[in-house]
C-alpha positions as CSV (number, residue, x, y, z in Angstrom):
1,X,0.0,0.0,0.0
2,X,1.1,3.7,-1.0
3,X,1.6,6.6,2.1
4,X,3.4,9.5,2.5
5,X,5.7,11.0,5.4
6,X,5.1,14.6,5.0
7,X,4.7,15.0,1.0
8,X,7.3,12.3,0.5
9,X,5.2,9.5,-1.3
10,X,6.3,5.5,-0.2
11,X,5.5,3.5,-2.9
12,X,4.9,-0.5,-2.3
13,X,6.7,-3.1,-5.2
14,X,4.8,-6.0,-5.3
15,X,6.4,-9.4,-6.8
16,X,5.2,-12.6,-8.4
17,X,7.0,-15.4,-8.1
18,X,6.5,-18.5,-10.4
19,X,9.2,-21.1,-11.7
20,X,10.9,-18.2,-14.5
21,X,12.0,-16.1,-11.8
22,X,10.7,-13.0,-9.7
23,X,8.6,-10.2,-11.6
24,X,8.8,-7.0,-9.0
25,X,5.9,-4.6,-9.8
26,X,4.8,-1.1,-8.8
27,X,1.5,-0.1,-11.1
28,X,0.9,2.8,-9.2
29,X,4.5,4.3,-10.0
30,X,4.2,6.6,-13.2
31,X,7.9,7.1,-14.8
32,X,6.5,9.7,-17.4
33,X,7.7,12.7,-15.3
34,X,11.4,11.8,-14.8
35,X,14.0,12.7,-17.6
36,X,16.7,10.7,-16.6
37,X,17.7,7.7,-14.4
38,X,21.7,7.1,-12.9
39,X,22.2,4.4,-9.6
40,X,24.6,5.3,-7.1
41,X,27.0,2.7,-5.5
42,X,28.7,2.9,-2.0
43,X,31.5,0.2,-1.5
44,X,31.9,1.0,2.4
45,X,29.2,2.2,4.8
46,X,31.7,5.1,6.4
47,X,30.7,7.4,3.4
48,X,27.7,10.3,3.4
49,X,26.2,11.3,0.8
50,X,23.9,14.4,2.0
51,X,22.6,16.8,1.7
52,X,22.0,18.1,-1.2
53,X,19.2,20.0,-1.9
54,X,17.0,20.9,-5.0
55,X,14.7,23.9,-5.1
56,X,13.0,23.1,-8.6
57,X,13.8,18.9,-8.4
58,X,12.1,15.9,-7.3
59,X,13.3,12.4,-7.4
60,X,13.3,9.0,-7.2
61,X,15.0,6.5,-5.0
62,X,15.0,2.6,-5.8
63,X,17.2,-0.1,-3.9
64,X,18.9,-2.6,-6.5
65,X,21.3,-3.8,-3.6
66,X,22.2,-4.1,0.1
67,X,20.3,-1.4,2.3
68,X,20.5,2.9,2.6
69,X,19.7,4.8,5.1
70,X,17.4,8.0,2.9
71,X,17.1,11.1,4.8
72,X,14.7,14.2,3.5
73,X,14.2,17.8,4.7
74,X,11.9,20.2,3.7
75,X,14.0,23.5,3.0
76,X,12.4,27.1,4.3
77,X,15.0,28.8,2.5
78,X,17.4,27.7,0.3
79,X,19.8,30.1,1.0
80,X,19.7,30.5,4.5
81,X,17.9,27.0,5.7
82,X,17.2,26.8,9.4
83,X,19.5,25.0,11.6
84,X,16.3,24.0,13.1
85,X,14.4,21.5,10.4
86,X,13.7,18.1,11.1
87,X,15.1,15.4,8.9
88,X,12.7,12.1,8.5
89,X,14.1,9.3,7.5
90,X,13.6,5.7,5.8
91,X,15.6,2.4,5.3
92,X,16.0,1.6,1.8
93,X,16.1,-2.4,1.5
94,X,16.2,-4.2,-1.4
95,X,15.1,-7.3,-0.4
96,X,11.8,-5.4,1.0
97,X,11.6,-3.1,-2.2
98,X,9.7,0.3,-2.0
99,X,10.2,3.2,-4.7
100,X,10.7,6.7,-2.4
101,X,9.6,10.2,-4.0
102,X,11.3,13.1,-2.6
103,X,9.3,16.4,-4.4
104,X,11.1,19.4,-5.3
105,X,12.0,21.7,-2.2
106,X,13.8,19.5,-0.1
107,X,17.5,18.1,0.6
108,X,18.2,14.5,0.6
109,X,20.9,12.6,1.6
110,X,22.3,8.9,1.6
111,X,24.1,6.4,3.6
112,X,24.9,2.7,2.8
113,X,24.0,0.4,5.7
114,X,25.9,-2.6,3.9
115,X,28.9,-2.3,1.8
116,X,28.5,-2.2,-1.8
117,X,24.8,-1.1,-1.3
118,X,23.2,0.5,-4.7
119,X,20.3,2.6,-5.6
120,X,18.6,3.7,-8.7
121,X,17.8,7.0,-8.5
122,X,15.3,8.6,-11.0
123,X,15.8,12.8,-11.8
124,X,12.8,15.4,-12.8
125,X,15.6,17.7,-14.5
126,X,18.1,16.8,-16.9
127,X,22.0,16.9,-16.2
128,X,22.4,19.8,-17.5
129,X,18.9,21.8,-15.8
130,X,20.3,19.8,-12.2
131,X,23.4,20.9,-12.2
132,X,22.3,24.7,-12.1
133,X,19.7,23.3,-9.3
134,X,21.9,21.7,-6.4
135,X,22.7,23.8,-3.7
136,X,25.4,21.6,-1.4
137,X,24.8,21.4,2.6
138,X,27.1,20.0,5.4
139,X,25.6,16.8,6.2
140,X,26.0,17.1,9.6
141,X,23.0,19.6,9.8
142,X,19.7,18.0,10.7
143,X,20.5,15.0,11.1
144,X,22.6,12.8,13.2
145,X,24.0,10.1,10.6
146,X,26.3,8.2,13.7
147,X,23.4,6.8,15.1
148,X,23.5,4.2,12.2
149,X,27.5,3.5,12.2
C-alpha cells in the first residue's frame, strides 16, 4: 500500500514469483515525469552522501542492492535554511523493495548500511537543468547520521 511521510510519497513493489524467476511490480509508479535515471554505489558504509538540496527537483529512490539509510528535509530557505528543520528518514532495502519520491524543495541525503549497497535514483531535471539546481549542505546539519555506524 502507497503513504506518505510529509509530501514524500512510499510507494509499495509488489512481486510474483513463479518457476521463471521474480517479476517485482509497482503499477501505481508513473515514470513519465522523470528525464533521466543514474544508480549510485557505496562500497563501504563510512561514506555520506547528504545533503544536497533541489529547489526546482524531485526524485526518485529505488534499492537494487544491500540497504540505505534515505534522509529528507523540507527546506524554508534555500539560502539561509534553518539549523532547526527536522530530517525524516527511511531504510531503503532491497530485499523489502519500496520506490521513495522526494518532491522538489527538499534536501536528501544517503548512507549505505551494507557495503556495496546500490540505488537507482530517477531525476525530474536533466543533467544539465540539475546541475544549475543543487545547492550543497554540510551533512552534519539536521540530522545525526552516527546513530546508524
Amino acid at each position: 500500500m502507497d503513504s506518505c511521510i510529509k509530501n514524500v510519497i512510499v510507494r509499495d513493489v509488489g512481486f510474483h514469483i513463479n518457476n521463471s524467476g521474480i517479476l517485482n511490480y509497482c503499477n501505481s509508479f508513473n515514470p513519465g515525469k522523470y528525464k533521466r535515471m543514474y544508480t549510485i554505489l557505496h562500497p563501504n558504509t563510512s561514506d555520506i552522501r547528504a545533503w544536497q538540496g533541489h529547489p526546482n527537483e524531485g526524485k526518485c529512490f529505488i534499492p537494487t542492492k544491500g540497504k540505505f539509510l534515505l534522509c529528507w528535509v523540507k527546506i524554508d530557505d534555500f539560502d539561509n535554511p534553518s539549523e532547526s528543520l527536522k530530517a525524516e528518514s527511511l531504510i531503503l532495502d532491497a530485499t523489502k523493495k519500496k520506490i521513495i519520491e522526494v518532491p522538489k524543495g527538499y534536501a536528501n541525503g544517503l548512507k549505505a548500511l551494507e557495503s556495496d549497497s546500490e540505488v537507482m535514483v530517477f531525476s525530474e531535471l536533466s543533467l544539465e537543468d540539475s546541475s544549475k539546481d543543487i545547492i550543497r549542505y554540510n551533512y552534519e546539519q539536521w540530522f545525526n547520521w552516527k546513530l546508524y555506524d
